[in-house]
PABA-797060 format. One record per residue (C-alpha): residue in one letter; x, y, z. Coordinates in pm, whole numbers, padded with zeros to 5 digits, always signed. Layout:
BEGIN
AXYZ...
//
This chain:
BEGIN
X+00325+05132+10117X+00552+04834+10077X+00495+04540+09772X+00627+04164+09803X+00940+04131+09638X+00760+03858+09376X+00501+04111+09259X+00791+04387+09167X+00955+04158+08986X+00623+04019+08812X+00566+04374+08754X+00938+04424+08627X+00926+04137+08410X+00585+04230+08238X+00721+04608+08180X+01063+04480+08004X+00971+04176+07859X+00583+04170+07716X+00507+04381+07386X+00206+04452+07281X+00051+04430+06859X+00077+04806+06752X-00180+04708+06492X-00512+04494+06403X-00452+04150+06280X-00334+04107+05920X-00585+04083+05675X-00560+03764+05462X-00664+03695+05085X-00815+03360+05140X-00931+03433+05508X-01163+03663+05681X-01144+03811+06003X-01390+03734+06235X-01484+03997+06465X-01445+04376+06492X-01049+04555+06525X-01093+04840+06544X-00797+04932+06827X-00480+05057+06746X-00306+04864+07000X-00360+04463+07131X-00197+04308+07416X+00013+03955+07370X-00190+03672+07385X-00484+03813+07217X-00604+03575+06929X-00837+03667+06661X-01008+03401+06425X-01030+03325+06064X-01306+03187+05885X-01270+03111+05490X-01356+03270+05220X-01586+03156+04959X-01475+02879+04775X-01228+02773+04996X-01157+02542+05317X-00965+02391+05598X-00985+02149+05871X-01001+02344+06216X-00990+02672+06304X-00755+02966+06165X-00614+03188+06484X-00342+03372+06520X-00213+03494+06866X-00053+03829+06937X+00301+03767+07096X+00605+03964+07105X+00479+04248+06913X+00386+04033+06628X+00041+03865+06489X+00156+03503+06510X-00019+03172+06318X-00115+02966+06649X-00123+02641+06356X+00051+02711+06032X-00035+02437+05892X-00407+02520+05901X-00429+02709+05538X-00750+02712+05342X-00734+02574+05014X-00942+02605+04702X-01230+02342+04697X-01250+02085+04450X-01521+02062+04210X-01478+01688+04101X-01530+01586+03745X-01679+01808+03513X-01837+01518+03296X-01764+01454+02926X-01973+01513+02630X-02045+01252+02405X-01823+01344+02046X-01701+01612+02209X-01398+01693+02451X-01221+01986+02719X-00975+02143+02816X-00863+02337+03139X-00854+02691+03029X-00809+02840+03350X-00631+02678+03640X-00430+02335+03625X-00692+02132+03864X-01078+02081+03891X-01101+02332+04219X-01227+02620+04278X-01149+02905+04006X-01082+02691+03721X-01230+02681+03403X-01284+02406+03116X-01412+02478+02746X-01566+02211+02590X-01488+02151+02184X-01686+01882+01930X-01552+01652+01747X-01509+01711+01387X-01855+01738+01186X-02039+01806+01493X-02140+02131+01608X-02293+02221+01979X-02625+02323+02096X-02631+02685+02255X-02396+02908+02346X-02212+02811+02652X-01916+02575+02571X-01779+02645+02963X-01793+02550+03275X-01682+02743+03569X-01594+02590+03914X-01743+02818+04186X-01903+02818+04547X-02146+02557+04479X-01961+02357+04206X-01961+02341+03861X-02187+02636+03644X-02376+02559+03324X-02502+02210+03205X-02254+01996+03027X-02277+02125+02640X-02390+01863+02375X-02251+01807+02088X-02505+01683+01770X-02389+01556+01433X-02338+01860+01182X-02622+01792+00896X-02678+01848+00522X-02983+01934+00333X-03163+01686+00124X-02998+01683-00282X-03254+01583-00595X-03154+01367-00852X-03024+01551-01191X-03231+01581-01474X-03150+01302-01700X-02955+01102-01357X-03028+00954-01059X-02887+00960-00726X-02719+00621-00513X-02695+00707-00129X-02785+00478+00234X-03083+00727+00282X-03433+00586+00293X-03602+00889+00152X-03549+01074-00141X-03577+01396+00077X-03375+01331+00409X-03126+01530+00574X-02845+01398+00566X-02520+01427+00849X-02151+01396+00863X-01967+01186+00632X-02223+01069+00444X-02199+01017+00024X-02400+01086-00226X-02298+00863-00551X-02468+01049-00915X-02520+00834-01219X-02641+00922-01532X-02943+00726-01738X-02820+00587-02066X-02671+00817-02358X-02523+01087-02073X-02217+01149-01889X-02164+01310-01565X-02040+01686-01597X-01911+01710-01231X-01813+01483-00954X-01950+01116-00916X-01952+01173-00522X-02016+01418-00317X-02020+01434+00082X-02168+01612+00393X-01846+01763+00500X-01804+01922+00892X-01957+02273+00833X-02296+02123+00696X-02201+02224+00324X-02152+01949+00050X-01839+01907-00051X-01924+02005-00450X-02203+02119-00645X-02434+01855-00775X-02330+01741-01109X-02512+01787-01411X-02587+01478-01648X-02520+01610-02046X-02578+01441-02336X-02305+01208-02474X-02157+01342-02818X-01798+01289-03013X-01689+01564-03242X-01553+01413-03587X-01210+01279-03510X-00893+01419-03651X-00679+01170-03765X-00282+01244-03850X-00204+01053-04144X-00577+00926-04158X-00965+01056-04286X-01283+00995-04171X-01502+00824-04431X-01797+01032-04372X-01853+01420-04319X-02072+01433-04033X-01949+01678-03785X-02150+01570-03459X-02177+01217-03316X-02412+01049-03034X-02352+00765-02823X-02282+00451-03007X-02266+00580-03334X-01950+00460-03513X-01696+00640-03730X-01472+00477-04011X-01175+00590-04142X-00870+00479-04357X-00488+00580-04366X-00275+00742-04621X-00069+00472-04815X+00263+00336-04585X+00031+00354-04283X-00204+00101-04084X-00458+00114-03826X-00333+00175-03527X-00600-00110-03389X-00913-00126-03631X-01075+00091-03916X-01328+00224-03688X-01383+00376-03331X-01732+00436-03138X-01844+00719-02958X-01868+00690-02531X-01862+00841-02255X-01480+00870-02241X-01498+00972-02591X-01377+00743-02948X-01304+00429-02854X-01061+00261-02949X-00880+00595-03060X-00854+00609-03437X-00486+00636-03551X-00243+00539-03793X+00061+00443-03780X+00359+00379-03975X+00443+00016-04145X+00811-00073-04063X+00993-00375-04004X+01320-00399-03842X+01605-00558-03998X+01497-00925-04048X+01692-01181-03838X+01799-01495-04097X+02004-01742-03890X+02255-01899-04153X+02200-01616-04441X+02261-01264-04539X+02038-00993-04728X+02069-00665-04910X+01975-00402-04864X+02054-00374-04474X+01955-00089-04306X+01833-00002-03937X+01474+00061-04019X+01239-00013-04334X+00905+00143-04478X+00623-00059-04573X+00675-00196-04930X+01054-00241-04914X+01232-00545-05031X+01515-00754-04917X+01702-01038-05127X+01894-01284-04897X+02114-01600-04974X+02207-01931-04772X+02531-01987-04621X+02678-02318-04756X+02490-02624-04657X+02179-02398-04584X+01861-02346-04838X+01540-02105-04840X+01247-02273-04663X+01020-02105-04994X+01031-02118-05326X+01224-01738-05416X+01502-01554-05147X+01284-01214-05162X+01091-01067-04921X+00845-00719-04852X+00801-00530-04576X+00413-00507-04481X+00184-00465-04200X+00225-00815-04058X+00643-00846-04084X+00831-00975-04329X+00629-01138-04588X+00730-01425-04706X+00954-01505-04398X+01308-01516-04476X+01419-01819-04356X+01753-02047-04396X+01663-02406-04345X+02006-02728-04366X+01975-02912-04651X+01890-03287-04684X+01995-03452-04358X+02377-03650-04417X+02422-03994-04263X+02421-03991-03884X+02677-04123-03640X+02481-04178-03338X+02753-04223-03027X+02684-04481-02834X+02431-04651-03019X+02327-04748-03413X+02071-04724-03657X+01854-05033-03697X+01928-05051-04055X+02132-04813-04292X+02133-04845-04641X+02346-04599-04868X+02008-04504-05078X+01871-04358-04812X+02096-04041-04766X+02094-03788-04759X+01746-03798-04656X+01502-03612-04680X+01312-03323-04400X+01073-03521-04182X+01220-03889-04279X+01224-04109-03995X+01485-04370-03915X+01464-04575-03575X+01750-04638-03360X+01898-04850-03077X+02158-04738-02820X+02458-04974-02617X+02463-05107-02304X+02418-04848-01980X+02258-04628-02290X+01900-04566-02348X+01680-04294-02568X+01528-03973-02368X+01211-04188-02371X+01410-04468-02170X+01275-04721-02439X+01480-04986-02598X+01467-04816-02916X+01310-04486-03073X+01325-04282-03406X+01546-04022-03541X+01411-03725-03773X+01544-03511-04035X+01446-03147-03942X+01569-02803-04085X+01780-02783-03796X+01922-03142-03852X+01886-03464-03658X+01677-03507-03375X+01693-03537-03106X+02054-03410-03104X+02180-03619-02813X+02014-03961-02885X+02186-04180-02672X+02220-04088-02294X+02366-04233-02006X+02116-04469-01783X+02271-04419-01425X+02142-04665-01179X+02122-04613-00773X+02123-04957-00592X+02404-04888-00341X+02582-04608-00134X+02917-04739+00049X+02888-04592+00385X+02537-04434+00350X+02169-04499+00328X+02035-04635-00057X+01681-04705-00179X+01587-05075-00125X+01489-05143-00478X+01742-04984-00719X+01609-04623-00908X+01713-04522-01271X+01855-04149-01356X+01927-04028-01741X+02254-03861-01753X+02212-03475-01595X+01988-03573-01338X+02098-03585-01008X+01990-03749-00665X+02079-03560-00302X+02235-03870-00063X+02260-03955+00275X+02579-04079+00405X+02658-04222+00776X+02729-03948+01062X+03127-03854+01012X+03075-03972+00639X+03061-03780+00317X+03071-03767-00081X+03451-03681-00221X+03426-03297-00147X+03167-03277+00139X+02890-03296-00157X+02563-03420-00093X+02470-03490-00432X+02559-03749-00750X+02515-03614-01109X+02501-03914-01410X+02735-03803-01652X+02832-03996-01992X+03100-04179-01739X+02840-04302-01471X+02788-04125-01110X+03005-03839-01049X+03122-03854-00758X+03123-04210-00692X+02855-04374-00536X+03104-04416-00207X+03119-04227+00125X+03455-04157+00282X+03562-04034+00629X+03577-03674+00685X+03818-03503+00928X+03624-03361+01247
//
């Protein structure tokens, strides 16, 4: 029997060059195999299909071909993938996390936590992405709450509920206060803190009471050991001492107020402008004495030049006043009349004055007095300069002319390019008149 040529070869070609799959088809982990393989051996160009598993998919269909020997993906780009769940949903004062997984698909897992002083209802805080979606209702989270507080004997309580016995929840405060003649032992405030406990133990309200004060350098004037609200204690000090504020102290809450206490008398060296004293030391004790003198030209203000150290200072105040007031020479200006009977005058004598042209009193009248103090004429300066601003060479001036007493000053405005000697913007009257000039010069650009 003879065969066409073609069909040996055919034959030829299939012998040498087709392979058959020496095993089923691979099994997959996100795929399953549809169909029964139960064969050893496949020939090329059998396919088997893949359906998903569970909780995952794909667009198309998942075959793979047998062909040279091997279990080839007919499209490799058909995969399944996990499915997604979408968003689990938020609780209200609460929040998740992905415990499991890094994406809302199949697999993954989210635990749900409250927000600080709330606590959630059941047991389940997860939710689980499966075959259907999410598992378990989205947890709640309520507001953690406190049971109801009384008011303390002898106290009552301050809070924002509207009946003496309601629970109270997070955060909330609980103010105490105590009726009059008590004092809180405990805190003022309390609050419902996140585990549903209060945050201290109710205070107590006690009775107000002061022990008898001990007083260093100091008694009490009565022997009474216990005292109640109100009631007052007085007390004195040993001799060289002084209240520290008064000679009594009440009881309060805080306790004796003000605080009964004595304290030393001292004085510190006494400062006598224009006189010296004996004995001088750095610190004296109630009850010691000083004797001072006047320089020359200086005289005790009292009667005596001795002085004691008490509880209010020196007593009397040493003090060095000048002696009768000579005749004055008043520069630039004279006194109305001088006679040579009248000095040296006397403290507080009054003798009126005028001053010369361009000069005028501080009170910028045409004449005013001068007085005989302790520390000698006054005013000191009678006569000052009367500077007057009508003109500005080569800058702006005021259209009716303005008066200045010597040390007051006035800013200017000179032309653009112009300026006061030294680039200065302002004029001082001095005892000469302006300074600098009332004139504007060029400056250098």
């Amino acid at each position: 029997m003879r065969f066409p040529a073609a069909i040996v070869w055919l034959m030829l070609w299939t012998v040498c060059v087709a392979k058959d799959c020496q095993e089923p088809p691979p099994r997959r982990e996100r795929e399953i195999l549809s169909g029964s393989w139960t064969e050893q051996t496949y020939r090329e160009g059998t396919e088997a299909t893949y359906k998903c598993r569970p909780g995952y998919r794909t667009l198309g269909s998942i075959v793979m071909v047998c062909k040279d020997g091997k279990w080839l993906s007919l499209h490799p780009s058909r995969i399944c993938q996990k499915k997604p769940c979408g968003h689990p949903g938020d609780t209200p004062f609460g929040s998740f996390h992905l415990a499991v997984g890094t994406q809302f698909e199949y697999g993954a897992k989210i635990v749900y936590t409250c927000d600080e002083g709330y606590q959630m209802l059941g047991e389940m805080n997860f939710r689980e992405c499966e075959t259907n979606g999410w598992t378990n209702n989205i947890p709640i989270c309520e507001v953690v709450k406190c049971l109801p507080v009384t008011e303390p004997e002898n106290g009552k309580i301050f809070s924002g509920a509207l009946e003496p016995d309601q629970i109270y929840t997070f955060g909330q405060a609980i103010q105490f206060e105590c009726n009059s003649g008590y004092i809180l032992d405990g805190p003022k405030q309390i609050h419902c803190s996140a585990d549903g406990i209060w945050s201290e133990e109710k205070p107590k309200c006690v009775e107000i009471s002061c022990k008898q004060p001990t007083i260093l350098n100091g008694y009490p004037l009565s022997l009474k050991e216990i005292y109640k609200a109100n009631e007052r204690v007085q007390y004195k000090c040993a001799s060289g001492f002084e209240y520290g504020e008064r000679g009594d102290a009440v009881c309060t809450e805080f306790g004796w107020a003000p605080v009964p206490s004595c304290k030393e008398v001292t004085c510190d060296p006494p400062h006598i402008p224009n006189g010296i004293y004996t004995p001088q030391l750095t610190k004296y004790r109630g009850e010691d004495k000083i004797i001072y003198e006047c320089k020359s030209g200086f005289s005790p203000v009292i009667q005596g030049n001795v002085a004691m150290c008490t509880s209010h200072g020196w007593s009397p105040a040493p003090r060095c006043s000048f002696k009768p007031c000579d005749f004055p020479v008043i520069k630039h200006g004279r006194l109305h009349y001088a006679y040579g009977e009248y000095f040296p005058a006397r403290l507080g004598q009054q003798f009126s004055y005028r001053c010369d042209q361009y000069f005028v009193p501080s009170s910028r009248s045409s004449w005013d007095y001068l007085t005989c103090t302790p520390q000698g004429w006054s005013p000191e300066v009678p006569c000052l300069r009367q500077c007057t601003f009508n003109y500005l060479e080569n800058g702006h001036y005021p259209d009716y002319e303005k008066k200045y007493l010597q040390g007051e000053t006035v800013r200017v405005h000179c032309y653009n390019g112009y300026s006061l000697q030294n680039y200065q913007n302002t004029m001082t009257c001095t005892e000469n008149d302006w300074f600098p000039p009332p004139r504007c010069i060029r400056v250098s650009e």
